[in-house]
C-alpha positions as a Markdown table, in Angstrom:
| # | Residue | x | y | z |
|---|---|---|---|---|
| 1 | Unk | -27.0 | 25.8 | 48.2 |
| 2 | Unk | -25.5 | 24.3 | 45.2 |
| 3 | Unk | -22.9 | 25.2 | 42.4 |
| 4 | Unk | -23.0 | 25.2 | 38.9 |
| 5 | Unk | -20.9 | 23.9 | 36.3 |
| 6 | Unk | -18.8 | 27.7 | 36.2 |
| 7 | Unk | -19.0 | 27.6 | 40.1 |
| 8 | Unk | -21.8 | 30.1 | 40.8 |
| 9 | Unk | -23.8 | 29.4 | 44.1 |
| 10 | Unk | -27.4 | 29.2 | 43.7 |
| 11 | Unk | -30.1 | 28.2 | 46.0 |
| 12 | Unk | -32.2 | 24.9 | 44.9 |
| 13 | Unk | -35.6 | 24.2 | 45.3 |
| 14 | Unk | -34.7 | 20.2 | 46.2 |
| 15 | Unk | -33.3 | 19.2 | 49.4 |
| 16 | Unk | -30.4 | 17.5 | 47.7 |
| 17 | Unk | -27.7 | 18.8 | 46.1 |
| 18 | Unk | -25.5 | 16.8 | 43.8 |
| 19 | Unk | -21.8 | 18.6 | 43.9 |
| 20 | Unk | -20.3 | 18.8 | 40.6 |
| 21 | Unk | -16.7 | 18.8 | 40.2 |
| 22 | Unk | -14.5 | 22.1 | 39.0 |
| 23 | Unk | -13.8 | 22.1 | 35.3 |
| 24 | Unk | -10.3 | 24.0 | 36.4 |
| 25 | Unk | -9.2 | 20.7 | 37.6 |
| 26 | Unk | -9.1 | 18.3 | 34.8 |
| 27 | Unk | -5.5 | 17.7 | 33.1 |
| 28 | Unk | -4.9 | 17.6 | 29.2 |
| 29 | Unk | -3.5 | 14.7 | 27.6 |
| 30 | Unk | -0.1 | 14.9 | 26.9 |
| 31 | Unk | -0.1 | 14.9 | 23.4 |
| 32 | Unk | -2.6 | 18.1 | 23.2 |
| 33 | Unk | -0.3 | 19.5 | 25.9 |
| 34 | Unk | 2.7 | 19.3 | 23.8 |
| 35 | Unk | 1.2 | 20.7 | 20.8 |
| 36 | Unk | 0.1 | 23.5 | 22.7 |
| 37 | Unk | 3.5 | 24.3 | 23.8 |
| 38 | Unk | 4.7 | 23.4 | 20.3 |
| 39 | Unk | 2.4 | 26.6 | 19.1 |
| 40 | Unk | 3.6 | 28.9 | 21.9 |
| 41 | Unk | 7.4 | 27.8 | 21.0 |
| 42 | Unk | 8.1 | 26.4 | 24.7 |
| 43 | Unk | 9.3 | 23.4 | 23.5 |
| 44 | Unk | 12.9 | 23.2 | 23.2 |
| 45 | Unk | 14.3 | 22.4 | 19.5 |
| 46 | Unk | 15.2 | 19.0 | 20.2 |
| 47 | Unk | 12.2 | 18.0 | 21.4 |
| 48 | Unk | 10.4 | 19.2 | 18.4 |
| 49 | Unk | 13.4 | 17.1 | 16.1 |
| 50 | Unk | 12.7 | 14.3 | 18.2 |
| 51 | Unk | 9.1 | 14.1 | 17.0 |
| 52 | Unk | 9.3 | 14.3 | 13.3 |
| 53 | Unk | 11.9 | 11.6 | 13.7 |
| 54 | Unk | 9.5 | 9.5 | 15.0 |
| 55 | Unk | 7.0 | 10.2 | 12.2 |
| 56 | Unk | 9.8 | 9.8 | 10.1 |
| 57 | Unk | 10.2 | 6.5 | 11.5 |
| 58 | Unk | 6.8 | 5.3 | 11.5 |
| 59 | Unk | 6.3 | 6.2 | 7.5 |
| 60 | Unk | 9.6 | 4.5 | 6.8 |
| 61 | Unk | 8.5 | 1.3 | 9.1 |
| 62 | Unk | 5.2 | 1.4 | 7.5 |
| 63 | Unk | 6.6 | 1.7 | 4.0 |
| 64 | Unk | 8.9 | -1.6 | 4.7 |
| 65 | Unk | 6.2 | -3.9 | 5.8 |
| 66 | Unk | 4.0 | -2.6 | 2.6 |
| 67 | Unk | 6.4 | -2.7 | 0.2 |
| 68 | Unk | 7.5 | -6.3 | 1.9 |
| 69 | Unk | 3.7 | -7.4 | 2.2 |
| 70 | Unk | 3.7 | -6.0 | -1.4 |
| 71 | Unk | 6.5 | -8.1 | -2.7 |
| 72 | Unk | 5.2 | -11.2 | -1.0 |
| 73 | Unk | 2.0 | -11.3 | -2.6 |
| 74 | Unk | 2.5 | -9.4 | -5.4 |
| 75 | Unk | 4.9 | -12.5 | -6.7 |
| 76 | Unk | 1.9 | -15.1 | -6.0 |
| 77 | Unk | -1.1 | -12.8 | -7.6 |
| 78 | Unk | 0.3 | -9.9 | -9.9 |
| 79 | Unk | 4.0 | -10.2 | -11.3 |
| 80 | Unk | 4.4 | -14.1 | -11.2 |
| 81 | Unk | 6.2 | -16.4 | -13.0 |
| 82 | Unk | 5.2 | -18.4 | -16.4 |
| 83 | Unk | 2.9 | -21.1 | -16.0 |
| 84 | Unk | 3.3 | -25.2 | -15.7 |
| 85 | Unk | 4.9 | -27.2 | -18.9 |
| 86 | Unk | 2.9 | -29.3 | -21.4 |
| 87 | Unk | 3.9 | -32.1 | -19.7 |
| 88 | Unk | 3.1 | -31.1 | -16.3 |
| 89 | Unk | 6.4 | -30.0 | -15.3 |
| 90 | Unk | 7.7 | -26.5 | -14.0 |
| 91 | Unk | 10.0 | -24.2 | -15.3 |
| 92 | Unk | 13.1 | -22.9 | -13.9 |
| 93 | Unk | 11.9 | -19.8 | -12.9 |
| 94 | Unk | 8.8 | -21.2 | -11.0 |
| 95 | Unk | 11.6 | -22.2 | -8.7 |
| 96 | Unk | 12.6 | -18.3 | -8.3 |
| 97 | Unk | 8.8 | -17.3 | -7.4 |
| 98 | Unk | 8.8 | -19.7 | -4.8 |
| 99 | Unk | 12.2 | -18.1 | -3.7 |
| 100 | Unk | 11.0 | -14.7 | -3.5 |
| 101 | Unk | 7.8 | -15.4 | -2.3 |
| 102 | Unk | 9.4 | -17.0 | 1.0 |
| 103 | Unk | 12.3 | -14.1 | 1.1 |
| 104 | Unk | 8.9 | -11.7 | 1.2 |
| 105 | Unk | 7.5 | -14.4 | 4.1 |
| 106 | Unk | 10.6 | -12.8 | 6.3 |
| 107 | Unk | 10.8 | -9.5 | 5.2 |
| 108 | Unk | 6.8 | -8.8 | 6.4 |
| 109 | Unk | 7.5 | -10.6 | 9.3 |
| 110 | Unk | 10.7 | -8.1 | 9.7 |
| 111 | Unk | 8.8 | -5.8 | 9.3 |
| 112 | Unk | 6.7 | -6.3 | 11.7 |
| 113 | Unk | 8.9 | -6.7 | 14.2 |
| 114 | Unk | 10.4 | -3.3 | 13.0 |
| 115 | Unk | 6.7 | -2.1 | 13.5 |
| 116 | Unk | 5.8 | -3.1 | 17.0 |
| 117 | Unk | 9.9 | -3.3 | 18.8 |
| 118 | Unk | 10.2 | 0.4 | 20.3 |
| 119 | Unk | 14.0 | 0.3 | 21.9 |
| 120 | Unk | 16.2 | 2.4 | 19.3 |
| 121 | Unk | 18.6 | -0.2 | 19.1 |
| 122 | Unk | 16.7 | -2.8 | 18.2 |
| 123 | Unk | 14.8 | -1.2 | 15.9 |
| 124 | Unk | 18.4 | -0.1 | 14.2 |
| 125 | Unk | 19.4 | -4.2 | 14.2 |
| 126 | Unk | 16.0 | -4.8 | 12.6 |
| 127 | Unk | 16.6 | -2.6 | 9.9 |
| 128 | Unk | 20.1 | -3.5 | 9.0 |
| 129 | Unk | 18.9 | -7.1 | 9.2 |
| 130 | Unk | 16.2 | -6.5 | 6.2 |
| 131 | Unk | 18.7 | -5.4 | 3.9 |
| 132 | Unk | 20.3 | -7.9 | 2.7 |
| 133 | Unk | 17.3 | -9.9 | 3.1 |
| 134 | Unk | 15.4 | -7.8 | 0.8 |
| 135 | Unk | 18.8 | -7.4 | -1.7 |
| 136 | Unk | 19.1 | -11.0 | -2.0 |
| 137 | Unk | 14.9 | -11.7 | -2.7 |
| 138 | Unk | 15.8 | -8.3 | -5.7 |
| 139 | Unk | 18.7 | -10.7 | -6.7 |
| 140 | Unk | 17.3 | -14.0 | -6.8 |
| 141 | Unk | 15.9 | -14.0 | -9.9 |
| 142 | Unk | 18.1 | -14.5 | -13.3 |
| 143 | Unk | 21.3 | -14.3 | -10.7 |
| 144 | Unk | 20.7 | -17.1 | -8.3 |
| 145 | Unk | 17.9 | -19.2 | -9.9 |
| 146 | Unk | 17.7 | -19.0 | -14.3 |
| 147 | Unk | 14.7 | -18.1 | -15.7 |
| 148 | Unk | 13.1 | -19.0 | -19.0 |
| 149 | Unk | 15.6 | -18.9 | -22.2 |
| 150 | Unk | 14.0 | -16.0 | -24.0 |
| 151 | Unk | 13.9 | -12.5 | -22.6 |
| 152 | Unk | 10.0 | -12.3 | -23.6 |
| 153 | Unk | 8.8 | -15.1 | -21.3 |
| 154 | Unk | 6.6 | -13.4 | -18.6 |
| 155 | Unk | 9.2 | -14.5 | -16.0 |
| 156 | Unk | 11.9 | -11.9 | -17.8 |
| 157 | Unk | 9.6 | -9.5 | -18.5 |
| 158 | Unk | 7.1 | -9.0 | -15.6 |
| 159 | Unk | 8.6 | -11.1 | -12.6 |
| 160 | Unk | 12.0 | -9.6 | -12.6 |
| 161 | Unk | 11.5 | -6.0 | -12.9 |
| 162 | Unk | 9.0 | -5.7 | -10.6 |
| 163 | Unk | 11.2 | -8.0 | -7.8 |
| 164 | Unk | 14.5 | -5.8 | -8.4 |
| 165 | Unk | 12.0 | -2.3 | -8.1 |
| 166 | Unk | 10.4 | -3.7 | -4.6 |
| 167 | Unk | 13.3 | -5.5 | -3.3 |
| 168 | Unk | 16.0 | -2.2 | -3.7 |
| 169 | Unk | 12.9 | 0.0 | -2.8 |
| 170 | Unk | 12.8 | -2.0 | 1.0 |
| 171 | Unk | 16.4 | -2.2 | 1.0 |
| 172 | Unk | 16.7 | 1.7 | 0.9 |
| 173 | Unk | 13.8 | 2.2 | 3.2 |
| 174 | Unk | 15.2 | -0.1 | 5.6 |
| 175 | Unk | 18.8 | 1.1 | 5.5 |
| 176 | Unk | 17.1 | 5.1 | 6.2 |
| 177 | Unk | 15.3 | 3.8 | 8.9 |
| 178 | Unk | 18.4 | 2.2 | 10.2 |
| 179 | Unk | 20.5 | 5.2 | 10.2 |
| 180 | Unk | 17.4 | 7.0 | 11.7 |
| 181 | Unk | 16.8 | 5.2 | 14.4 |
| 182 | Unk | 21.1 | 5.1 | 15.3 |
| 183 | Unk | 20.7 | 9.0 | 15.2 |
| 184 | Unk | 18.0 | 9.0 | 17.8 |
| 185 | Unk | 19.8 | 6.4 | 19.7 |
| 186 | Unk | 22.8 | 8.8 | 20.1 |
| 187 | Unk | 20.8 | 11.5 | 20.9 |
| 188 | Unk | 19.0 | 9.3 | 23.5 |
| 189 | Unk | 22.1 | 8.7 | 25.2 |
| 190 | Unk | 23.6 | 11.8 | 25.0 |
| 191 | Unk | 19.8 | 13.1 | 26.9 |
């Protein structure tokens, strides 16, 4: 005698029976489990806050290492500064670029770490860290390190603008995902 896959007994020609295991047995993953219970509304409400703050976390840690990658070598290919002298020498504001281009270095590798560290507090110390990294590579330019004497040169133009737009952009991305992730902390200890 032998089953079938829906358990019904049936006699075999062959001598030898392999058994084949009950389908009734195998577990779901945990993820479809929970959005099965999601569906049914058996999960609680905080449990169901507690995972769009992750995905709010993960869009806002993804958006900070783009917009940091972004920065970094977007100031190298896209929005750099004016070229070399006649004489072979730089201008001022080549010394900016190179500024921002290593305050993008450490802001990607910030955010990095903001990517792959999971404890809630460290993630918070991460964040707060980037923004004054990311304020001071928008701020470098023009206020820290002078650029080119007249406002049409590429490097007051194109360079500076789009520095300020991607350096405040991190800093606000960074600074949500900060208060975020010290929301979920409290509500992790409070658990």
């Amino acid at each position: 005698m032998c089953r079938t896959a829906r358990g019904h007994i049936f006699s075999a020609p062959m001598p030898i029976c392999l058994p084949i295991p009950a389908m009734h047995n195998t577990r779901m993953p945990n993820s479809v489990r929970s959005i099965r219970l999601l569906r049914r509304g058996i999960l609680h409400k905080k449990e169901n806050l507690a995972m769009k703050n992750n995905r709010k976390l993960l869009i806002l840690d993804a958006a900070v290492l783009l917009l940091s990658a972004a920065l970094c070598i977007g100031t190298k290919l896209l929005f750099h500064a004016c070229g070399a002298k006649e004489d072979g020498g730089w201008m001022n504001c080549h010394w900016a670029e190179c500024a921002v281009f290593a305050a993008g270095i450490a802001l990607t590798v910030s955010g990095l770490l903001l990517c792959t560290v999971k404890g809630r507090g460290q993630r918070a110390g991460i964040a707060l860290g980037i923004v004054p990294a990311a304020l001071t590579a928008a701020f470098l330019p023009q206020n820290v390190i002078p650029l080119c004497m007249m406002n049409t040169m590429r490097c007051h133009s194109v360079m500076r603008p789009a520095v300020m737009v991607l350096g405040c952009l991190i800093a606000v991305c960074a600074l949500t995902d900060n208060i975020l992730s010290l929301k979920a902390a409290k509500e992790e200890d409070r658990a």
